[in-house]
Backbone bond lengths (Angstrom), bond angles and torsions (degrees), N, CA, C in turn:
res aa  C-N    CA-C-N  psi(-1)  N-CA   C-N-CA  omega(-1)  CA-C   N-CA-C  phi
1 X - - - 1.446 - - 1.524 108.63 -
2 X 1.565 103.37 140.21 2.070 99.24 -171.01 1.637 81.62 -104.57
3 X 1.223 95.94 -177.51 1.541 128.70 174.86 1.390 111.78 -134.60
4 X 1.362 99.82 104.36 1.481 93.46 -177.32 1.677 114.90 -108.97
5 X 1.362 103.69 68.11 1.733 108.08 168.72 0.834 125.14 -73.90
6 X 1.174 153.26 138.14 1.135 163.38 -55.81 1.548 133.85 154.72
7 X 1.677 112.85 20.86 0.545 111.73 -142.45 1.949 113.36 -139.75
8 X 1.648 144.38 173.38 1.155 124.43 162.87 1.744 125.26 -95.23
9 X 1.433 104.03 138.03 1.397 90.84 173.92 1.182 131.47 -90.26
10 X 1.516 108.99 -177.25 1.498 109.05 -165.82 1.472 115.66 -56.25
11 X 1.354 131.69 -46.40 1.318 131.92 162.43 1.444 134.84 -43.03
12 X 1.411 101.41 -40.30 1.508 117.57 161.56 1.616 119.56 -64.64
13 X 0.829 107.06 -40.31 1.867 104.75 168.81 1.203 102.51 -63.20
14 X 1.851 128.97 -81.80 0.840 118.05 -149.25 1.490 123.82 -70.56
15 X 1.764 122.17 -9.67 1.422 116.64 138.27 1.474 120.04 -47.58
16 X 1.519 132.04 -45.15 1.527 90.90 167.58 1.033 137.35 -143.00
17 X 1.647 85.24 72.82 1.664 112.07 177.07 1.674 89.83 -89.89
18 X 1.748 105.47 -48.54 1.479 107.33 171.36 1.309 119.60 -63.94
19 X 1.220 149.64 -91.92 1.462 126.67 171.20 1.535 124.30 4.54
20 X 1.585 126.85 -51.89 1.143 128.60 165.24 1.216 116.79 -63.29
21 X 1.457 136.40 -31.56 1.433 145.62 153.73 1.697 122.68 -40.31
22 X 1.360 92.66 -65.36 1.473 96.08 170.12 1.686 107.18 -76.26
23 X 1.049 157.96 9.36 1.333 150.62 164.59 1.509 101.66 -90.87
24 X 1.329 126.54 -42.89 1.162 126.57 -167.97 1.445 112.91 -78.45
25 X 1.084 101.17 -28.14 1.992 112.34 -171.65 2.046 91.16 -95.05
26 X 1.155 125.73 -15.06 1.418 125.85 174.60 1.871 99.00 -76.35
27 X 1.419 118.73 -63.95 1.238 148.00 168.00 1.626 100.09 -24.77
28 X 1.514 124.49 -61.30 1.159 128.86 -159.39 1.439 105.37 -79.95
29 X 1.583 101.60 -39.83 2.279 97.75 -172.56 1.416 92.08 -82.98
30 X 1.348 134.85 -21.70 1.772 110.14 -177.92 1.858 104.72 -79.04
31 X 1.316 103.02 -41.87 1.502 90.01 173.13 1.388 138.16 -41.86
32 X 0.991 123.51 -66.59 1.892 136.98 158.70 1.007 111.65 -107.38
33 X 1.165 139.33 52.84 1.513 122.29 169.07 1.461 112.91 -47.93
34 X 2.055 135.69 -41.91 1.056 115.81 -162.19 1.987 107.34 -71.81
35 X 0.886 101.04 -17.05 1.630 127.17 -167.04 1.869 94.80 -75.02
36 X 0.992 110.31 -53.19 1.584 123.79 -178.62 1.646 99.18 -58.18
37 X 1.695 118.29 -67.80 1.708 112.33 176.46 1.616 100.38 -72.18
38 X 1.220 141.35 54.98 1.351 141.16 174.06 1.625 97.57 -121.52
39 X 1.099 99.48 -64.50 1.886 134.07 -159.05 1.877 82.42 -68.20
40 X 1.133 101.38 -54.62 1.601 104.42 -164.76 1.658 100.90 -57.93
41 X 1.432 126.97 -48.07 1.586 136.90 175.00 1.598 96.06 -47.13
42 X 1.254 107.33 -50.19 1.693 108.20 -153.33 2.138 93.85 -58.55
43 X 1.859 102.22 -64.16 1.587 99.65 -171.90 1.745 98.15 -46.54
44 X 1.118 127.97 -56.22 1.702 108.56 176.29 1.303 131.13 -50.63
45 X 1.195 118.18 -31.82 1.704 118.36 166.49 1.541 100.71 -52.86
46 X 1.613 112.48 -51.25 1.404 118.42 -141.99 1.594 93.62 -78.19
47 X 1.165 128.01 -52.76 1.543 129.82 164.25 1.987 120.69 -40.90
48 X 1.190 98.68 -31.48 1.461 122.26 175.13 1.230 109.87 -65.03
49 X 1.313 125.98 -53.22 1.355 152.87 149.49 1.260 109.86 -15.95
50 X 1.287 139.15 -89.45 1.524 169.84 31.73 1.539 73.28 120.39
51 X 1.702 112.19 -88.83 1.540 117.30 -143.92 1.635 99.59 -67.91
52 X 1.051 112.14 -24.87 2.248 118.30 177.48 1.673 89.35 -53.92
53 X 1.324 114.17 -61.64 1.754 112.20 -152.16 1.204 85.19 -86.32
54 X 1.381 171.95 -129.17 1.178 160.74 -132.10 1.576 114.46 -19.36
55 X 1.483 131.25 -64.76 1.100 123.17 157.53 1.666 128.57 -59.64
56 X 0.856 118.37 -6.60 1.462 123.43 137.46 1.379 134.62 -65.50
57 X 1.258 147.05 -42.01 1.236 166.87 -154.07 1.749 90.85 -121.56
58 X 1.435 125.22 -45.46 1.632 91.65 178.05 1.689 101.71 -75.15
59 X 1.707 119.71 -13.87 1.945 71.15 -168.85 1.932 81.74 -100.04
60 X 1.016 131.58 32.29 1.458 117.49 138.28 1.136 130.04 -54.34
61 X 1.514 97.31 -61.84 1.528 116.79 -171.99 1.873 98.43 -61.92
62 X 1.216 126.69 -60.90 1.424 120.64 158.29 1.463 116.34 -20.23
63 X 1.006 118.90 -91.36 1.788 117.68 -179.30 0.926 124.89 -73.59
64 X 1.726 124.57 7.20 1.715 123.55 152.35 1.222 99.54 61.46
65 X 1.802 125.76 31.88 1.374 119.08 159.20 1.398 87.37 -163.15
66 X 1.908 90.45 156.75 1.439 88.31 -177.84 1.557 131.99 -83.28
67 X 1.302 130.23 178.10 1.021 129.72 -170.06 1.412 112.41 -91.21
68 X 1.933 121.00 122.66 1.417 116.31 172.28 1.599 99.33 -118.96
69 X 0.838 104.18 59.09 1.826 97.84 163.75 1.146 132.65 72.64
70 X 1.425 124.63 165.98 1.512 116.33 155.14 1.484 107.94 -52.14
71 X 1.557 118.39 164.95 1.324 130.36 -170.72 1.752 83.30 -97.74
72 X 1.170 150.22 -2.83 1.652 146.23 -178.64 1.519 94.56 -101.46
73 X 1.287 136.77 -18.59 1.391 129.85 -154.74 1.866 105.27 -159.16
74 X 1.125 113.87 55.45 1.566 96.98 -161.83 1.467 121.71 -59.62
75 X 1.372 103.35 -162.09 1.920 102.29 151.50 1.404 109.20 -103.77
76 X 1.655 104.65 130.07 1.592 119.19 171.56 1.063 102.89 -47.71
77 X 1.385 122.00 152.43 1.828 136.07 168.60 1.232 95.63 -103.57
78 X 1.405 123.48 8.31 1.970 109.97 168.16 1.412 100.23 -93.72
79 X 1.407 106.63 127.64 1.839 94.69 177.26 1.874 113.58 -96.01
80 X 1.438 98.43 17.67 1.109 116.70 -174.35 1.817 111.16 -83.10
81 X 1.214 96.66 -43.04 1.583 119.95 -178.06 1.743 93.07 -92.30
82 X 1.713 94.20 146.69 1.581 127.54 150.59 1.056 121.12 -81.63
83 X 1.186 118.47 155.26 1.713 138.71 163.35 1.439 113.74 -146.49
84 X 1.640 88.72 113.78 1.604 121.45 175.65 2.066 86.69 -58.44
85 X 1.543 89.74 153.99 1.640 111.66 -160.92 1.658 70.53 -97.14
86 X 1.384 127.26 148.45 1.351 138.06 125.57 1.442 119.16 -115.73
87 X 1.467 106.42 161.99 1.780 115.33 157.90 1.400 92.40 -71.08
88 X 1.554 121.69 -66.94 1.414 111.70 -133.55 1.836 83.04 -133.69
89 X 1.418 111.10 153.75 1.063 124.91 -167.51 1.829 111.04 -113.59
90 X 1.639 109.74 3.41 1.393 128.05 -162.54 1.504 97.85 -105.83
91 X 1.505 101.43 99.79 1.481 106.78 175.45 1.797 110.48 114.47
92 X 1.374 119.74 -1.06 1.195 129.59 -179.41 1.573 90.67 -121.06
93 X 1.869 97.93 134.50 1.572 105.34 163.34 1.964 108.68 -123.14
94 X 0.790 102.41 -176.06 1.602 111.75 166.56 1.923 103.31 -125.73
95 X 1.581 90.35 138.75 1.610 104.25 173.59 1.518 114.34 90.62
96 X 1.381 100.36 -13.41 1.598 107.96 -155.57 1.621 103.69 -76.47
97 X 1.378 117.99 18.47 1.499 112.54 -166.56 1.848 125.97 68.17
98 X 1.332 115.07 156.31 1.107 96.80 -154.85 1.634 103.51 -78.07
99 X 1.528 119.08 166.11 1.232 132.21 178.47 1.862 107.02 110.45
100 X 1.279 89.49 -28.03 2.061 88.30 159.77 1.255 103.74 -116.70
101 X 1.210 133.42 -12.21 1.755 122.90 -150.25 1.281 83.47 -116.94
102 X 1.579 131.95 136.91 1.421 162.28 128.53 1.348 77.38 -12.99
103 X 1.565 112.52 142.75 1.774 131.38 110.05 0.789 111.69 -101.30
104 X 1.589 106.68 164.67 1.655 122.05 154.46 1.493 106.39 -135.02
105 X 1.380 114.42 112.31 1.255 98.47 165.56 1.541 132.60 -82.55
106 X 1.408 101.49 -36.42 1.669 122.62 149.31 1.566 114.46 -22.82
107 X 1.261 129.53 -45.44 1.740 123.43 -171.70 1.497 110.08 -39.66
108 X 1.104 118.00 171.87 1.271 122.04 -175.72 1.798 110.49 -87.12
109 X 0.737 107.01 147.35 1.905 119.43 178.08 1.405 100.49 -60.87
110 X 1.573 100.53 120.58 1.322 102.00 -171.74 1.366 117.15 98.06
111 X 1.482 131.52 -15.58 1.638 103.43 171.20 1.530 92.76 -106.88
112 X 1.171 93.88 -167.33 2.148 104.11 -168.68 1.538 75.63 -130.52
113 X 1.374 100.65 -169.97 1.538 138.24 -166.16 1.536 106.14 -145.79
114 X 1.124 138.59 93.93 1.516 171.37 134.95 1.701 78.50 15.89
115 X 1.494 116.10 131.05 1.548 117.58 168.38 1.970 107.13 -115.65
116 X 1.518 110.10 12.41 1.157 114.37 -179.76 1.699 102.45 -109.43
117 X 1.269 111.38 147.21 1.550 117.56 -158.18 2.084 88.83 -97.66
118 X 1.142 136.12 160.72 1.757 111.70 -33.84 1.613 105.83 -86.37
119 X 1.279 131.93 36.05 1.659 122.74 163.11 1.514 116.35 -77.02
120 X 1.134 119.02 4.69 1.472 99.73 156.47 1.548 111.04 -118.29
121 X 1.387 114.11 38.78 1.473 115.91 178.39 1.319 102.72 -135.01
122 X 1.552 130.11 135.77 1.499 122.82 162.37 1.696 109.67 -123.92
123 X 1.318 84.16 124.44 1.706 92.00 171.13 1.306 116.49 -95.46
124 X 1.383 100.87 144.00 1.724 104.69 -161.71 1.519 104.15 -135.84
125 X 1.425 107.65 -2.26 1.837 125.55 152.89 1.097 122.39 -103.59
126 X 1.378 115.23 126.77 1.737 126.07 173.23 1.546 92.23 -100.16
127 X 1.510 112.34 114.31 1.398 104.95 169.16 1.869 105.60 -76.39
128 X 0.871 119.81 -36.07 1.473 122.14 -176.69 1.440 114.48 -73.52
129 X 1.304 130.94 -34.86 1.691 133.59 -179.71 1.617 123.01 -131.17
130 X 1.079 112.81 56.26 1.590 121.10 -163.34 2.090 110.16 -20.10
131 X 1.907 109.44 -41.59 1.400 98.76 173.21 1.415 114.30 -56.51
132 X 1.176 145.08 20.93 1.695 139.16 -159.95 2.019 74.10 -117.07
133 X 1.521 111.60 -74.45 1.184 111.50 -166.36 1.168 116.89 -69.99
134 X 1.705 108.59 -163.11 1.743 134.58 179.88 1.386 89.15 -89.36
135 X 1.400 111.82 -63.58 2.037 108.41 -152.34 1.272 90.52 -61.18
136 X 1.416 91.49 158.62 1.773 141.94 178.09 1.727 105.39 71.94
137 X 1.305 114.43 -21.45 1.082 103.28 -169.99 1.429 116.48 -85.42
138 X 1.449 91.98 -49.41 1.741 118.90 174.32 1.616 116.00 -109.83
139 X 1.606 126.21 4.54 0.870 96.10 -166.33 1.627 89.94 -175.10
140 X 1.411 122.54 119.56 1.305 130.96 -166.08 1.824 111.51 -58.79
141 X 1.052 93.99 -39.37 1.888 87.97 173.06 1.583 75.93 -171.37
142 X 1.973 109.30 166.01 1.663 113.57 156.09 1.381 114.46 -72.57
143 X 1.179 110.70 143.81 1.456 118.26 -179.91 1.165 98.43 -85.02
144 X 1.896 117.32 157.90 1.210 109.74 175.29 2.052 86.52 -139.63
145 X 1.635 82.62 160.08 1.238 106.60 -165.73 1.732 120.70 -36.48
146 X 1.060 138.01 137.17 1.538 138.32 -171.73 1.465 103.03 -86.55
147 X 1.400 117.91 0.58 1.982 112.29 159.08 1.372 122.42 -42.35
148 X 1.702 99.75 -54.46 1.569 90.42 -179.84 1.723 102.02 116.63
149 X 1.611 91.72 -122.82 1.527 98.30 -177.40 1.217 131.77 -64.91
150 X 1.156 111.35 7.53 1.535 117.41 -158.36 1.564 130.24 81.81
151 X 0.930 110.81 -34.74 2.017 119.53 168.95 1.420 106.91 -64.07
152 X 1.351 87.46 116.37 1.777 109.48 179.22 1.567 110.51 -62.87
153 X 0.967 134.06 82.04 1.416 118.32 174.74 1.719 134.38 -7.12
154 X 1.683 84.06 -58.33 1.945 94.52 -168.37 1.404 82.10 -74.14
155 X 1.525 131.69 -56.12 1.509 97.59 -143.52 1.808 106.51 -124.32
156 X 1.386 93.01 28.51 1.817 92.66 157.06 2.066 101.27 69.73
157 X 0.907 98.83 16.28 1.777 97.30 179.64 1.433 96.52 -89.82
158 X 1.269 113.08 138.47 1.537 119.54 155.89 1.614 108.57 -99.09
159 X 1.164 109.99 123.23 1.493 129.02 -167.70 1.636 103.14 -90.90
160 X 1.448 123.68 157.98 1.306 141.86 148.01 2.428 95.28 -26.95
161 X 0.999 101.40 94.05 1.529 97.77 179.84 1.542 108.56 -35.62
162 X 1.392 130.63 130.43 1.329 132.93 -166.07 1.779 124.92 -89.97
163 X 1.144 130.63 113.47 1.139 149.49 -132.03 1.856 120.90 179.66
164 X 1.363 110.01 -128.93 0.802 119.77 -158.69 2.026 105.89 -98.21
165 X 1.327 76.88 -44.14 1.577 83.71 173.11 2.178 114.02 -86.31
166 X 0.598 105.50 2.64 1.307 127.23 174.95 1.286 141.23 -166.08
167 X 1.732 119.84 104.75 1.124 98.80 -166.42 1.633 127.10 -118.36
168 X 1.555 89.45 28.61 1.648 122.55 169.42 1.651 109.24 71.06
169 X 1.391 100.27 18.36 1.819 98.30 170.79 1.674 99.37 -110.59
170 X 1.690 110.01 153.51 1.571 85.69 163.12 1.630 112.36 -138.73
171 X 1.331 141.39 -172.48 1.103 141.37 -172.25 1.339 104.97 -133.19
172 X 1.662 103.29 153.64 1.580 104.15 -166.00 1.567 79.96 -154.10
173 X 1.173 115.38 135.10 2.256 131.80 162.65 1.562 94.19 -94.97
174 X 1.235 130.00 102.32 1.037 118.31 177.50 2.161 112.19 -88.80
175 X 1.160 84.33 168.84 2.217 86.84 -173.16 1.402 96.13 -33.28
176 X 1.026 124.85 -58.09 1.756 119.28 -162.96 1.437 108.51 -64.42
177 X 1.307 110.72 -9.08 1.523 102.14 178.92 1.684 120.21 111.06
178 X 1.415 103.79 -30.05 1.495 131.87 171.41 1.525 113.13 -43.67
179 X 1.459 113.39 134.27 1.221 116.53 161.89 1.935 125.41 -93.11
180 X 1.383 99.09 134.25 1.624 111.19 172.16 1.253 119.22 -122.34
181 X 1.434 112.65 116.51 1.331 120.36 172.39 1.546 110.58 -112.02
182 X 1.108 108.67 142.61 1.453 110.09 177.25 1.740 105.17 -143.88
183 X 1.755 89.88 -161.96 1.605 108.18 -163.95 1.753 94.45 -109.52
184 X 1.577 142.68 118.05 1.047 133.37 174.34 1.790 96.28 -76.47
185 X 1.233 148.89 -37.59 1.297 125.12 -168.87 1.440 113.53 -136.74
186 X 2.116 112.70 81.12 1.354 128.70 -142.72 1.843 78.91 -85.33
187 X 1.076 117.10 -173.53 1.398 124.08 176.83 1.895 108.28 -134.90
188 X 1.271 95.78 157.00 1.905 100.32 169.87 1.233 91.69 56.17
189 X 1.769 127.33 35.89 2.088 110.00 151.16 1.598 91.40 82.78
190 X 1.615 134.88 0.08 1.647 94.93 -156.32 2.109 85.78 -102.70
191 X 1.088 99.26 -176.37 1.790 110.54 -174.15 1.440 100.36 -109.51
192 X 0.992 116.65 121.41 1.659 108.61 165.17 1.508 110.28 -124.18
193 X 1.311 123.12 104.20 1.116 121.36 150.66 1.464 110.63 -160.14
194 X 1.415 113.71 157.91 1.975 129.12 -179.08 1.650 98.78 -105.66
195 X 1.515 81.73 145.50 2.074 85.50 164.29 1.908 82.74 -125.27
196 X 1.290 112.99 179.42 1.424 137.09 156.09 1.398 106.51 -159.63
């Protein structure tokens, strides 16, 4: 007596379940690839984001007061105005036109950017006393933005080149007291920034 089933086996599917895998994931990076390393910058800003306001708020919650800055770079008491995050405040001015002065085009609608040096900068590293800052305690070094050269994509600005003196995130104490950190140069229109 035969058996005549009729049918595919297990090996045979899952060859081309894969084949369809790799066609589809081939399909997807030739389509947009610049759109694909765009989206990919944006989840790293947005994670980037994340670890600024968390290491902020834990060494709050640590010293049961809030956080005003390095004493070289504080936090503005205008909650109207931003402040671009720096390491180092040596070699960055405010007002000075662009190529020393931070942008952000990212800030929220409605605040300005401080054109007096250092209120539109907040330092959030003490290279000399780590309890003053975030790093080492909470936070392996500040990350700085995955742009690169400084040229904003969407809107053609050449920024303070991003580094040390800028590291294209910025901070805002808003009236309620709340902290906002965001992305100064988000890509593809999207907003990235957290308050708590």
């Amino acid at each position: 007596m035969q058996r005549k089933d009729r049918g595919f086996t297990l090996i045979e599917l899952l060859i081309v379940i894969g084949i369809i895998g790799l066609l589809a994931t081939a399909i997807l990076v030739a389509v947009a690839p610049l759109q694909r390393i765009r989206e990919s910058r944006n989840a790293r800003r947005a994670a980037e984001v994340y670890s600024l306001l968390n290491a902020l708020l834990n060494r709050e919650a640590d010293e049961k007061l809030a956080y005003d800055g390095d004493a070289a770079a504080p936090v503005d008491a205008d909650t109207n105005a931003v402040q671009i995050v720096v390491r180092t405040i040596a070699g960055a001015t405010c007002g000075a036109g662009l190529g020393s002065t931070p942008t952000c085009p990212g800030k929220p609608t409605g605040t300005t950017i401080s054109t007096t040096t250092p209120n539109c900068l907040i330092k959030l590293d003490n290279e000399i006393d780590d309890a003053i800052g975030i790093v080492d305690k909470y936070l392996v070094e500040l990350p700085i933005d995955p742009l690169g050269d400084g040229v904003d994509p969407t809107t053609g600005v050449t920024d303070l080149p991003l580094g040390d003196n800028n590291t294209g995130y910025y901070m805002n104490r808003t009236a309620s007291g709340r902290i906002e950190i965001g992305a100064c140069h988000p890509e593809l229109g999207a907003t990235i920034r957290v308050k708590r």
